[in-house]
gemmi code that builds the backbone of each chain (N, CA, C; Angstrom):
import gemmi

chains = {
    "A": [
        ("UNK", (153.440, 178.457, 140.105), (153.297, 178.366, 138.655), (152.702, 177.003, 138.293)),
        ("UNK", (151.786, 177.142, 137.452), (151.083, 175.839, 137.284), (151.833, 175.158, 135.988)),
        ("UNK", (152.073, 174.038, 135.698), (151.961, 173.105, 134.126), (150.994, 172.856, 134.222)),
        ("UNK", (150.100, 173.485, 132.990), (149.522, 173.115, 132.059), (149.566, 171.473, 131.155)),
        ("UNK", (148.748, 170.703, 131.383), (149.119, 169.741, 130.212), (148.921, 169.982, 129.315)),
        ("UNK", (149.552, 169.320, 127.946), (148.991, 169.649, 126.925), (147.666, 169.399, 126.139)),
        ("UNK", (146.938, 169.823, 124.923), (145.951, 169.676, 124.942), (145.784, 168.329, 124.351)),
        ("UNK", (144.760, 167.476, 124.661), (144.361, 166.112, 124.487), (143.308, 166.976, 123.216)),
        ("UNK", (142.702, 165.217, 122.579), (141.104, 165.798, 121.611), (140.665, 163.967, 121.936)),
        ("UNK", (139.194, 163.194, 122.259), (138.844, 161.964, 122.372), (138.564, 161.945, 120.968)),
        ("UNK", (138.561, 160.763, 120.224), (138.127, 160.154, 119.067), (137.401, 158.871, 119.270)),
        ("UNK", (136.765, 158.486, 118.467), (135.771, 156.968, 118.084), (136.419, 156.257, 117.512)),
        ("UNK", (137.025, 155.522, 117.509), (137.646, 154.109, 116.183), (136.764, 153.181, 116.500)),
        ("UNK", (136.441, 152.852, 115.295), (135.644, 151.433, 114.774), (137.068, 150.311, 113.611)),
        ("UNK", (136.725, 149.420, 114.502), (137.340, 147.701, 113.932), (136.536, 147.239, 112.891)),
        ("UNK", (137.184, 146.966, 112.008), (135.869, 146.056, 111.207), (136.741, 144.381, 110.989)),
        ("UNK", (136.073, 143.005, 110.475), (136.151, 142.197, 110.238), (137.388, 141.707, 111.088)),
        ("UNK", (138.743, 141.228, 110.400), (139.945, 140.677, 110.817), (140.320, 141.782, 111.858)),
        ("UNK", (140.568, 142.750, 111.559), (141.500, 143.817, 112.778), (140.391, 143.615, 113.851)),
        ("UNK", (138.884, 143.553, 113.432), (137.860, 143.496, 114.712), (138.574, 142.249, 115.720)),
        ("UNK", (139.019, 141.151, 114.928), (138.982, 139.802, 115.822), (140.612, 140.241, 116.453)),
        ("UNK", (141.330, 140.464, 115.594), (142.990, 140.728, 116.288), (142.946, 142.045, 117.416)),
        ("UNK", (141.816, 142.788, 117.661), (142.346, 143.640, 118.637), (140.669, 143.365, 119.833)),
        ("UNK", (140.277, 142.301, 119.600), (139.341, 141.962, 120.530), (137.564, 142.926, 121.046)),
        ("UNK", (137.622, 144.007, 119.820), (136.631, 144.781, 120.121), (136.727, 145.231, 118.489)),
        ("UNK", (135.348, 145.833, 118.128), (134.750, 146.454, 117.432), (134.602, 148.006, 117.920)),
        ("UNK", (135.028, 148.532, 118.673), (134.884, 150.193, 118.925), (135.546, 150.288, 120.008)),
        ("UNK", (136.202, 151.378, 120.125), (136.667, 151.675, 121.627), (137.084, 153.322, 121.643)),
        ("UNK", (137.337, 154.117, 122.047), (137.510, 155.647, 122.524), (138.884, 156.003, 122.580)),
        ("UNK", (139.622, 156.718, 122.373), (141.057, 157.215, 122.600), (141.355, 158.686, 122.757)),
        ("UNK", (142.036, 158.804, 123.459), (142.234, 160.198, 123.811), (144.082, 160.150, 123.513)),
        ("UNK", (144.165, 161.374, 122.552), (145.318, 161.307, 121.704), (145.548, 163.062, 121.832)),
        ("UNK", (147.028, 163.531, 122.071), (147.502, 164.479, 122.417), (147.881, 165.169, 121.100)),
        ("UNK", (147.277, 166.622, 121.012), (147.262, 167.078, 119.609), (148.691, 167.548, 119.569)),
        ("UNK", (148.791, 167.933, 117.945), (148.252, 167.150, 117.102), (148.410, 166.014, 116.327)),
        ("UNK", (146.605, 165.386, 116.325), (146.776, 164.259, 116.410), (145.948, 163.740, 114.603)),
        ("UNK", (146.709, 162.724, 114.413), (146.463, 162.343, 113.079), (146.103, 161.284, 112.865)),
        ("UNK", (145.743, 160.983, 111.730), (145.215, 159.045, 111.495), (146.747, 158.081, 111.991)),
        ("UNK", (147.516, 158.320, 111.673), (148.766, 157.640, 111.801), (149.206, 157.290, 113.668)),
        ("UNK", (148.533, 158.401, 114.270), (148.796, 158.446, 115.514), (147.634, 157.426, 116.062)),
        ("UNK", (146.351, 157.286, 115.539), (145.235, 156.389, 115.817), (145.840, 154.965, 115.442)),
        ("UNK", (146.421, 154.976, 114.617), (146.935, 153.412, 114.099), (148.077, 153.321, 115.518)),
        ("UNK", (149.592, 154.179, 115.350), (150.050, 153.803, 116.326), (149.779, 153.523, 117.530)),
        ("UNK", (148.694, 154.479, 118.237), (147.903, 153.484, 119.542), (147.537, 151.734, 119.294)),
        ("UNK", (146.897, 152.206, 118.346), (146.187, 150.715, 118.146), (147.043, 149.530, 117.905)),
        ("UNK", (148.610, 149.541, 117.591), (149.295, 149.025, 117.204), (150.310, 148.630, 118.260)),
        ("UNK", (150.008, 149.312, 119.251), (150.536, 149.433, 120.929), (149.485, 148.086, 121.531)),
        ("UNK", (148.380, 148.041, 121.549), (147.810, 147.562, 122.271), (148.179, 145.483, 122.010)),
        ("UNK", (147.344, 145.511, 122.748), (147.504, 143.449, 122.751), (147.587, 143.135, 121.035)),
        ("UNK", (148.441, 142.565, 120.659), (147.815, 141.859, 119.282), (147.923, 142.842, 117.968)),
        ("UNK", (148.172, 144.275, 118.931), (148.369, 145.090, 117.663), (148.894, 145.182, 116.431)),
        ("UNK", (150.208, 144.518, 117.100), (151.187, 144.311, 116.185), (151.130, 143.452, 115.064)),
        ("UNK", (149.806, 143.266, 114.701), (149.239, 142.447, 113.572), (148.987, 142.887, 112.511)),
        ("UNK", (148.096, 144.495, 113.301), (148.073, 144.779, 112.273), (149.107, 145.737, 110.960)),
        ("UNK", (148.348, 145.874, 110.293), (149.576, 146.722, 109.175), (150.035, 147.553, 109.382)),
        ("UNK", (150.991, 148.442, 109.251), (151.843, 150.090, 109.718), (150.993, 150.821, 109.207)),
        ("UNK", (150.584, 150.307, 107.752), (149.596, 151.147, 107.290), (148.273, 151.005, 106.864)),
        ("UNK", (147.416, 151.081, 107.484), (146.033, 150.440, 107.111), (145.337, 151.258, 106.211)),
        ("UNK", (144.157, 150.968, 105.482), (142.878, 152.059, 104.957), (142.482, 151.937, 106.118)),
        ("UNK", (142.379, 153.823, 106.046), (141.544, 154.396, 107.386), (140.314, 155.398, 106.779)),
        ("UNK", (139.128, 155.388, 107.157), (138.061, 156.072, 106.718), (137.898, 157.175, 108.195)),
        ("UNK", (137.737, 158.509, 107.983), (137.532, 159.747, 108.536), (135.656, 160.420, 108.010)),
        ("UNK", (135.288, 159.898, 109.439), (134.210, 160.418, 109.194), (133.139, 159.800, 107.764)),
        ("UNK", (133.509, 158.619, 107.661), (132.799, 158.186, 106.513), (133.678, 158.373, 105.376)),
        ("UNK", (134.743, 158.992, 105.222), (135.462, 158.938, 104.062), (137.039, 158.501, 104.003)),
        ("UNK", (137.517, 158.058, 102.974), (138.798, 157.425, 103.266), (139.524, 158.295, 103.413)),
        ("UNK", (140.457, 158.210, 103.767), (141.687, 159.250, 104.792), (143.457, 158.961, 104.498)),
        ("UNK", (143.961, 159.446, 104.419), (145.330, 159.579, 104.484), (146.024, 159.382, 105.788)),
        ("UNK", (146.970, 158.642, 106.573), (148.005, 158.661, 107.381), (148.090, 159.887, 108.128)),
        ("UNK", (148.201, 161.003, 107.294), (148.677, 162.218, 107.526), (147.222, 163.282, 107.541)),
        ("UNK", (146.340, 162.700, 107.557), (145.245, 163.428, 107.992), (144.861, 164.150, 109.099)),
        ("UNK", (144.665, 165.241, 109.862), (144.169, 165.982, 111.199), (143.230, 165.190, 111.628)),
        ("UNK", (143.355, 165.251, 112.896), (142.196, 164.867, 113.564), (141.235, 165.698, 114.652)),
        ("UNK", (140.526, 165.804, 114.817), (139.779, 166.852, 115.851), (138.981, 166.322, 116.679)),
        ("UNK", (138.890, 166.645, 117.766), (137.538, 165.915, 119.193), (136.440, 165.400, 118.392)),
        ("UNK", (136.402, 164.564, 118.720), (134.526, 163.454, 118.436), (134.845, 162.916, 116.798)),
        ("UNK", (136.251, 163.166, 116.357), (136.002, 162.622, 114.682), (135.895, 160.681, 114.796)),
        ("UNK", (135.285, 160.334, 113.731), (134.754, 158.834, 113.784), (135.819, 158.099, 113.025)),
        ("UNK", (137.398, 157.477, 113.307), (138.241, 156.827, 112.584), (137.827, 155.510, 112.136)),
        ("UNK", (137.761, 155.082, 111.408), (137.254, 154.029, 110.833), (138.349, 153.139, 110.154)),
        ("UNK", (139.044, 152.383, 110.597), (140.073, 151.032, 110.362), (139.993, 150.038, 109.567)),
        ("UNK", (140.202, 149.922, 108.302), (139.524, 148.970, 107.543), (139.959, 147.984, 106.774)),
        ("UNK", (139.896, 146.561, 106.784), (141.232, 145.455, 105.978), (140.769, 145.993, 105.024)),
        ("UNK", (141.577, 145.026, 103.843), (141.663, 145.184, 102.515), (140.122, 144.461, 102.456)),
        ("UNK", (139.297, 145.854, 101.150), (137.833, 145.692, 101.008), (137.858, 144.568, 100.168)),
        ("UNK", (136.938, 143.714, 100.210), (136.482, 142.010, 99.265), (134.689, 142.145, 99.067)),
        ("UNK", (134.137, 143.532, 98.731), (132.651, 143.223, 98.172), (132.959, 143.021, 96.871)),
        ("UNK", (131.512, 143.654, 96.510), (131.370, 142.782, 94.892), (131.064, 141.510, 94.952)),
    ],
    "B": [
        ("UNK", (118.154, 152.152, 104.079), (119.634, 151.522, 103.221), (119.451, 151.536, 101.640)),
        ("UNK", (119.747, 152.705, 100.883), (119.121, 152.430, 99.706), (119.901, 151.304, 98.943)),
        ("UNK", (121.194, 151.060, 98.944), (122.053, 150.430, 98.280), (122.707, 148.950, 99.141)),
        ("UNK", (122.188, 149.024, 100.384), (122.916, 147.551, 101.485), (121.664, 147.150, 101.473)),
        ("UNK", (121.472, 145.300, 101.173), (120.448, 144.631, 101.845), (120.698, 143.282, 102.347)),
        ("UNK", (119.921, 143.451, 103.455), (120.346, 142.072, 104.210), (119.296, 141.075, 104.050)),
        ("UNK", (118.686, 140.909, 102.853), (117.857, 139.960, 102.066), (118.106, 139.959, 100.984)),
        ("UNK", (117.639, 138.948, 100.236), (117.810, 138.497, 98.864), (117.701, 139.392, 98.066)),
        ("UNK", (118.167, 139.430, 96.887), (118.479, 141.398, 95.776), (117.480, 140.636, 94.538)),
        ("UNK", (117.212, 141.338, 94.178), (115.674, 141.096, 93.122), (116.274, 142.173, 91.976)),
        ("UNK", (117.217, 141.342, 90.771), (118.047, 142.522, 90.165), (116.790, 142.929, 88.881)),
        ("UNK", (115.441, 142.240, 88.667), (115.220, 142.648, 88.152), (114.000, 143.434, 88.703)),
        ("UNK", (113.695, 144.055, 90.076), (112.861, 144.775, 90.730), (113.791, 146.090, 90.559)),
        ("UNK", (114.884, 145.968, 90.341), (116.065, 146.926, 91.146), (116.185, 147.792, 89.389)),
        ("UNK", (115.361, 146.928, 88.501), (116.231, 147.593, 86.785), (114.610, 148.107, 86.751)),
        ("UNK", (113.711, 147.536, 87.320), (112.253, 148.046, 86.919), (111.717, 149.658, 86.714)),
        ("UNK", (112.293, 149.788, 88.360), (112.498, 151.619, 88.177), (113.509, 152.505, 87.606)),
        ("UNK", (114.189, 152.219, 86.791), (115.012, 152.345, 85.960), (114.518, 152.557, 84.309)),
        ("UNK", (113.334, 152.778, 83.858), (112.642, 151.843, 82.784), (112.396, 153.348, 82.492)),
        ("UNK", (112.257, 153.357, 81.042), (111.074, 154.725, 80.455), (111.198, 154.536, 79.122)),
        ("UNK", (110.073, 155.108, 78.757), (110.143, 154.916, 77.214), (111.523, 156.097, 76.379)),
        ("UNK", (111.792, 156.617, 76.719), (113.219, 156.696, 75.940), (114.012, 156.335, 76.428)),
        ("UNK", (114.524, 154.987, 77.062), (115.697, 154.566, 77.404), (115.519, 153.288, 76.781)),
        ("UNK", (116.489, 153.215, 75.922), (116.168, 151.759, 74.928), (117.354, 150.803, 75.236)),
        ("UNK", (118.096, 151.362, 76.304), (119.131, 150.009, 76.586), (119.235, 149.950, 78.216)),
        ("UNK", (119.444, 148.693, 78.527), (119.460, 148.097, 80.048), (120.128, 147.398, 80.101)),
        ("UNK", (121.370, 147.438, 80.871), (122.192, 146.595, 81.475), (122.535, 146.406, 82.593)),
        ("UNK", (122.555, 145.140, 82.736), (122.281, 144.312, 84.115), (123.284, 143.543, 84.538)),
        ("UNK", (124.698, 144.109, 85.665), (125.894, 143.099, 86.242), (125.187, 142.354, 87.121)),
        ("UNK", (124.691, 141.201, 87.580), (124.995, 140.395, 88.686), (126.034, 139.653, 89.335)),
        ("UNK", (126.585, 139.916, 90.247), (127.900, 138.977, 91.008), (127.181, 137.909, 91.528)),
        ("UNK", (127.825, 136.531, 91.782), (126.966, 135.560, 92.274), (127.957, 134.787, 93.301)),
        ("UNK", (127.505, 134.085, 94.386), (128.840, 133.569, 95.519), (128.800, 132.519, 94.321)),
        ("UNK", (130.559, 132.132, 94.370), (130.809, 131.155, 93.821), (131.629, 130.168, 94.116)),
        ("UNK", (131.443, 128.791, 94.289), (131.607, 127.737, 94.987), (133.300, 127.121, 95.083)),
        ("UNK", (134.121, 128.181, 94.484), (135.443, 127.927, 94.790), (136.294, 128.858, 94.849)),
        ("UNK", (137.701, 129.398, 95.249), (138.097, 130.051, 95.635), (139.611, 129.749, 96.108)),
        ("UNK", (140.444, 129.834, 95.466), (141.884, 129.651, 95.915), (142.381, 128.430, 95.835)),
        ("UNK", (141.527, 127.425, 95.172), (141.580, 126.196, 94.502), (140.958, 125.561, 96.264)),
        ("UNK", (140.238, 126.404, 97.113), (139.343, 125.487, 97.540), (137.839, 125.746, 97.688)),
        ("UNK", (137.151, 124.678, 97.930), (135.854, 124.198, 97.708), (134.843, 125.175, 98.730)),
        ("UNK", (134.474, 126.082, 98.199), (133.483, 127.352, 99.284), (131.784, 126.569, 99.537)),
        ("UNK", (131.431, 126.584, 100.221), (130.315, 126.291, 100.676), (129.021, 127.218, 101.093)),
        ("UNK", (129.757, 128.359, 101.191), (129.224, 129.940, 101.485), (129.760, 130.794, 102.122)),
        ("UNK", (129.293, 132.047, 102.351), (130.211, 132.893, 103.037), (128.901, 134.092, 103.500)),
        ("UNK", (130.307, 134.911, 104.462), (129.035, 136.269, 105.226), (129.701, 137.626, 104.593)),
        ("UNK", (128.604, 138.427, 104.258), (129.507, 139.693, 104.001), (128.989, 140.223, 105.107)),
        ("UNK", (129.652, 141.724, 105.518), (129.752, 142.483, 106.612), (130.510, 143.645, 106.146)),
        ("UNK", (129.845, 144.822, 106.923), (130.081, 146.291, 106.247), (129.889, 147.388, 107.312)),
        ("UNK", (131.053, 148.426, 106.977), (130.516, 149.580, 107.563), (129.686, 150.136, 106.991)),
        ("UNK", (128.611, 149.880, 107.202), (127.382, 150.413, 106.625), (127.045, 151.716, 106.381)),
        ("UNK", (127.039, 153.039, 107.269), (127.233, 154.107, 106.903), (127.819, 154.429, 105.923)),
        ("UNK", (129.261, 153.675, 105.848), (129.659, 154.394, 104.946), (129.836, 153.831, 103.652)),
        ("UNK", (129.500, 152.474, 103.558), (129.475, 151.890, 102.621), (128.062, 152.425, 101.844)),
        ("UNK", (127.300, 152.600, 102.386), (125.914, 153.464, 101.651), (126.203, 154.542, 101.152)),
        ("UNK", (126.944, 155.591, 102.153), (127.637, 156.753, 101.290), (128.552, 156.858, 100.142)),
        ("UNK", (129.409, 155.604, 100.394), (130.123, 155.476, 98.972), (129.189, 154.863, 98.025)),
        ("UNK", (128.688, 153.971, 97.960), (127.786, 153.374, 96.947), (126.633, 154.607, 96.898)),
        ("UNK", (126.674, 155.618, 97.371), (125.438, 156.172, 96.408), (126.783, 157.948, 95.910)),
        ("UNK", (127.949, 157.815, 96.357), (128.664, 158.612, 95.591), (128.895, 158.093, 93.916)),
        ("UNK", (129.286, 156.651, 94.184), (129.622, 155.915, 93.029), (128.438, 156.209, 91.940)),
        ("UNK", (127.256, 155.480, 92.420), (125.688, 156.003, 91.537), (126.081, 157.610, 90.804)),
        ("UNK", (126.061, 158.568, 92.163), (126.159, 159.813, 90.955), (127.162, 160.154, 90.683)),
        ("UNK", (128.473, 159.568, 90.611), (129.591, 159.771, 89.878), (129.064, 159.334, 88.185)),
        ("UNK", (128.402, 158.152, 88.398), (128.507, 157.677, 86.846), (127.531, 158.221, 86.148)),
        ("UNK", (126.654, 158.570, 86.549), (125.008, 159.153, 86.520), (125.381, 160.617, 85.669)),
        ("UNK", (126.698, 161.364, 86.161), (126.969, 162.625, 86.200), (127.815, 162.457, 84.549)),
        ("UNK", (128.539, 161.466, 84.888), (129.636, 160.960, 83.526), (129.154, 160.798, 82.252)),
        ("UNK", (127.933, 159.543, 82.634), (127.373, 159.342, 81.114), (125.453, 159.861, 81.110)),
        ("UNK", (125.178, 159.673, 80.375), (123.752, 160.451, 80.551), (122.712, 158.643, 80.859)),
        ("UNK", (122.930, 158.530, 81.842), (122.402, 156.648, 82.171), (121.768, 157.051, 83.800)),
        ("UNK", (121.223, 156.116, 83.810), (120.562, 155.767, 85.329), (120.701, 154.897, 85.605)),
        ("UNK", (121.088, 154.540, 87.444), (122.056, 153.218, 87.480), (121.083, 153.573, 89.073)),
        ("UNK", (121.537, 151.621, 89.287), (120.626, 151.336, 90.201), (121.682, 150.248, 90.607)),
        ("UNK", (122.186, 150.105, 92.366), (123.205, 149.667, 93.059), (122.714, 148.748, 94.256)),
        ("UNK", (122.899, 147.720, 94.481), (122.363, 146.628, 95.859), (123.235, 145.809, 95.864)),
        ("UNK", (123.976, 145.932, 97.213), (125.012, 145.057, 97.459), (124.496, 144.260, 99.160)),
        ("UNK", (124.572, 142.852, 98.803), (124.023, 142.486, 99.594), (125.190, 142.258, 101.051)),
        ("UNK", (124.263, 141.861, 101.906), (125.015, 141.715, 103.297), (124.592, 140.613, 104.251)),
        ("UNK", (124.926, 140.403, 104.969), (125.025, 138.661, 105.911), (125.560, 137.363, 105.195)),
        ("UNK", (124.434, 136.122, 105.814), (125.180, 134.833, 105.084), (124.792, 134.858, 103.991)),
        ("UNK", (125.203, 134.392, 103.145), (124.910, 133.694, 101.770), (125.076, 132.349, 101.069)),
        ("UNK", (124.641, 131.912, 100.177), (124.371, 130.495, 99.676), (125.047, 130.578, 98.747)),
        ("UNK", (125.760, 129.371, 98.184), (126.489, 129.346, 96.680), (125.234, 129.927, 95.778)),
        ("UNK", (125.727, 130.524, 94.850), (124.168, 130.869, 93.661), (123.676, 132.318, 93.893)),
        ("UNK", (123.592, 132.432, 95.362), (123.126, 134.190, 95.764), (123.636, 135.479, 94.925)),
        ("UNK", (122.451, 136.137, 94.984), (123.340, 137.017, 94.566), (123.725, 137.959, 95.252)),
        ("UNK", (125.246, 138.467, 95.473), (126.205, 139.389, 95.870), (125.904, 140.591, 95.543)),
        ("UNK", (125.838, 141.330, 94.614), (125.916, 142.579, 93.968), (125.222, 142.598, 92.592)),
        ("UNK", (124.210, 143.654, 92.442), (123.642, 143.881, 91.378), (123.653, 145.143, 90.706)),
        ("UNK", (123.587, 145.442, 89.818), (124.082, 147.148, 89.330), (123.391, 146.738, 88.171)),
        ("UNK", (122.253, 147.882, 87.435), (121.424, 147.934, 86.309), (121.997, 149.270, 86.049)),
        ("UNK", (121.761, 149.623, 84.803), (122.008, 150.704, 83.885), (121.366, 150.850, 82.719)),
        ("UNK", (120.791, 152.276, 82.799), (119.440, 152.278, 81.771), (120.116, 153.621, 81.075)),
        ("UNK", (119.989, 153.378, 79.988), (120.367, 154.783, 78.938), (119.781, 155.171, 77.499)),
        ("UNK", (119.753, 156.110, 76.742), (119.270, 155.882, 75.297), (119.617, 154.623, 74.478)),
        ("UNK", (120.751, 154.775, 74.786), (121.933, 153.808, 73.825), (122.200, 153.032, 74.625)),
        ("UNK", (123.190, 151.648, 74.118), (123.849, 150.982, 74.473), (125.675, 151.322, 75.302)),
        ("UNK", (125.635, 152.618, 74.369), (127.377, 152.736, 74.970), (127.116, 152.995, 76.392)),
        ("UNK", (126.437, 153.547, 76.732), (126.673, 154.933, 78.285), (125.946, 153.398, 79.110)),
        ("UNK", (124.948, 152.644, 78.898), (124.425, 151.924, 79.748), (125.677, 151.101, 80.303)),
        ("UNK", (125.803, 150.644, 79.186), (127.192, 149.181, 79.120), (128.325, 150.136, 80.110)),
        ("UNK", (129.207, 151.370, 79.378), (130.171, 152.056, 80.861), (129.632, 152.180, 81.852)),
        ("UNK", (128.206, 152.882, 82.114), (128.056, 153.332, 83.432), (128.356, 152.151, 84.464)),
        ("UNK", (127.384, 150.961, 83.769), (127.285, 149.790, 84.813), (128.763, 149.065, 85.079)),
        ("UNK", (129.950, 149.189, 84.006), (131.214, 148.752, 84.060), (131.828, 149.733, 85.344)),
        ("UNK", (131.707, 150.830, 85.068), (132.520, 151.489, 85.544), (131.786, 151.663, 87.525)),
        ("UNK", (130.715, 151.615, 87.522), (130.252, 151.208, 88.935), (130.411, 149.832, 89.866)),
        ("UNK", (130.428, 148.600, 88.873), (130.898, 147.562, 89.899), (132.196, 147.551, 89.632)),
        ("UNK", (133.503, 147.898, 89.066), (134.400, 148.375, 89.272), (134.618, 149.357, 90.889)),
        ("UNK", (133.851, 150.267, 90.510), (134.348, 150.808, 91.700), (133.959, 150.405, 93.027)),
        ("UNK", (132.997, 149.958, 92.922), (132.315, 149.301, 94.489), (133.694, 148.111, 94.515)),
        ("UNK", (133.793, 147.731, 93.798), (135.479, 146.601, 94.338), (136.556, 146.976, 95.204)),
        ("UNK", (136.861, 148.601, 94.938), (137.869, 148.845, 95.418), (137.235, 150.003, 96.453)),
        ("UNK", (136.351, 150.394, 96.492), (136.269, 152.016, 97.155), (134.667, 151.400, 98.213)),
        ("UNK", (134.381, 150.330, 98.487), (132.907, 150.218, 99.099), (133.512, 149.362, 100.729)),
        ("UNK", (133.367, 150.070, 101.863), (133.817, 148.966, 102.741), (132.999, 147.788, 103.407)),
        ("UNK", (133.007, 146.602, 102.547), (132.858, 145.310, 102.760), (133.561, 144.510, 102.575)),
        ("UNK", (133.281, 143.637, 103.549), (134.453, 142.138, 103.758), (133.502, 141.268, 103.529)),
        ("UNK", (134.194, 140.023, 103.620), (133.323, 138.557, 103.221), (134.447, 137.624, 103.740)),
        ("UNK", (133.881, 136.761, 104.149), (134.251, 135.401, 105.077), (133.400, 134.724, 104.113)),
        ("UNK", (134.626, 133.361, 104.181), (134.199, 132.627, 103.291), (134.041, 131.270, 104.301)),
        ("UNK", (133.400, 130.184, 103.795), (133.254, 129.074, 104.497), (133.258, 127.941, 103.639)),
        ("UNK", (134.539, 126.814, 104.251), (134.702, 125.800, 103.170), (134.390, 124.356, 103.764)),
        ("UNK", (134.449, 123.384, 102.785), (134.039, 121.954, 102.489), (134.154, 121.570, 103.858)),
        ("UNK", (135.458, 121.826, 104.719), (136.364, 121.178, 105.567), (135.780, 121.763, 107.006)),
        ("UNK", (134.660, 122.806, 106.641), (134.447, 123.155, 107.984), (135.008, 124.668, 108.565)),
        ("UNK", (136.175, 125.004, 107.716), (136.989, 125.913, 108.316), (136.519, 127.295, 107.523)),
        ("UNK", (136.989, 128.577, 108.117), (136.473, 129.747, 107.397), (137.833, 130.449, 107.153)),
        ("UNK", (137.411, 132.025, 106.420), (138.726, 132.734, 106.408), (138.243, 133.712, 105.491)),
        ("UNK", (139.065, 135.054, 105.986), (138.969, 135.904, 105.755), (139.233, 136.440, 104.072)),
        ("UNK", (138.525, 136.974, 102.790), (138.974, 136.745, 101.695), (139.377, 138.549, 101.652)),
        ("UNK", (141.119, 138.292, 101.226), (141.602, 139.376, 101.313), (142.121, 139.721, 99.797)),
        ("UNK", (141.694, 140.200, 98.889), (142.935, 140.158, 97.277), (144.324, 140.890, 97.313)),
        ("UNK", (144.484, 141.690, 98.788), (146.096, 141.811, 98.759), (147.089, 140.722, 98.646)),
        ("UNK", (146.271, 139.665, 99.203), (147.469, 138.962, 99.585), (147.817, 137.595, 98.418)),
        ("UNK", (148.674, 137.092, 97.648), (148.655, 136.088, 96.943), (147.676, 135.027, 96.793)),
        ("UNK", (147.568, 134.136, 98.121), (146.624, 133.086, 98.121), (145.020, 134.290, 98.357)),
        ("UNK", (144.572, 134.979, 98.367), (143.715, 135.517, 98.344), (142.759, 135.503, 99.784)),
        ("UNK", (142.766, 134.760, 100.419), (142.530, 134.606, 102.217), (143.351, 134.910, 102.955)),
        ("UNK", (143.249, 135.115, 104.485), (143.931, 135.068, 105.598), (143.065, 134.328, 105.960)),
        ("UNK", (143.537, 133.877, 107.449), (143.129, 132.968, 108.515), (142.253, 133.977, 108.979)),
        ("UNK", (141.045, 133.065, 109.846), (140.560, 134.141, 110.850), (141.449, 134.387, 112.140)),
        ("UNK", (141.421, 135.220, 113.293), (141.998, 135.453, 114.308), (142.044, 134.135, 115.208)),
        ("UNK", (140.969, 133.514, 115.325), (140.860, 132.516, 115.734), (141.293, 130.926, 115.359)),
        ("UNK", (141.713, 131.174, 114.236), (142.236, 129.883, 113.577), (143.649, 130.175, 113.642)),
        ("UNK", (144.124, 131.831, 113.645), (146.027, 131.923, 113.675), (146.205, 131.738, 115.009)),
        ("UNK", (145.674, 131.073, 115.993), (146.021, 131.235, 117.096), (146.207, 130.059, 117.700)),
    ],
}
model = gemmi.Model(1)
for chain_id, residues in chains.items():
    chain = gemmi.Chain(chain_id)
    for i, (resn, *xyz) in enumerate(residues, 1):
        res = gemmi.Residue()
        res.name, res.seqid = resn, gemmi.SeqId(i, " ")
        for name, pos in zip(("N", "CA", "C"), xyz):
            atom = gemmi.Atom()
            atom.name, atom.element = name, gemmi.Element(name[0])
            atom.pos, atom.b_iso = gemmi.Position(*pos), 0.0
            res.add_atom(atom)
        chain.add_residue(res)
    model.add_chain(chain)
structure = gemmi.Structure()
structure.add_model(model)
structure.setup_entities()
């Protein structure tokens, strides 16, 4: 009888500005065990070196648009991590 | 990039195509870097953006307001270093009237404040930089490299 693992999905996260410098990269790949949500992308990221900097809860952009915590996630979606915005 | 530029913004190239003979009002926001900041002395600063999507929101914002009032609005938010005096952000608004020009253009650099993803690093008198955040009270964080 075989186990099966369960099913994984890879995602894209992009760093921008401050979280870029506190987690030492601007992009990196994750493979996250469904199902998997924005909240679960932060908690990786919040695992890693330095993570713990950043916020529990960040603005997260999905695919170009801002996103909820509690958002789905699916293979190849583009998470996007973002401090508090200062244009204008 | 219709709305990100990483050169100088020409707000009145940007209101030109905006122009027709029945639109009898034009209004013009410019943001400009300005030389202080948290009661200290700025010298300049860099903006930086997710660009994709900061283009996608800044041209949602355009036809959000476009859709609202009967105006034509024209959006350039600039990006890299900048000089005290530069200009930051420009937004024109052309309409029959005065009311719809004056909201549209209010109600668009409004929203690019809160909904456009760009940051800005600021750089002061002393040499030192930092991150300008408006969550936080003093309005900066440190960079990564300076909390360390």
């Amino acid at each position: 009888m075989t186990v099966s693992s369960p099913p994984t999905i890879r995602v894209r996260v992009l760093l921008f500005a401050r979280y870029a410098e506190i987690l030492g990269t601007d992009a990196l790949e994750l493979i996250l065990a469904e199902p998997a949500t924005v909240a679960s992308v932060v908690a990786a990221l919040r695992s890693r070196r330095n993570g713990h900097l950043l916020p529990p809860h960040p603005l997260c952009a999905v695919n170009l648009r801002q996103a909820s915590a509690a958002t789905r996630l699916g293979s190849h979606d583009e998470i996007a991590v973002l401090p508090p915005l200062a244009g204008g | 990039m219709a709305h990100l530029s990483h050169s100088a913004i020409d707000a009145a190239t940007l209101g030109s195509g905006l122009q027709s003979a029945e639109r009898g009002a034009s209004v013009t926001f410019v943001g400009l870097v300005r030389d202080h900041h948290g009661g200290r002395r700025v010298t300049g600063l860099a903006y930086s953006a997710y660009e994709p999507m900061a283009e996608e929101e800044c041209a949602r914002i355009v036809a959000e307001a476009e859709a609202r009032w009967p105006a034509s609005v024209g959006l350039t938010h600039r990006l890299g270093s900048l000089e005290i005096g530069d200009v930051a952000v420009a937004v024109v608004a052309t309409a029959a009237h005065r009311e719809a020009a004056f909201e549209a253009c209010r109600y668009v650099i409004e929203a690019v404040k809160v909904r456009v993803p760009v940051w800005k690093r600021e750089r002061y008198e002393d040499g030192s930089e930092a991150w300008v955040d408006p969550t936080t009270a003093g309005g900066t964080v440190p960079t990564a490299a300076s909390a360390e």
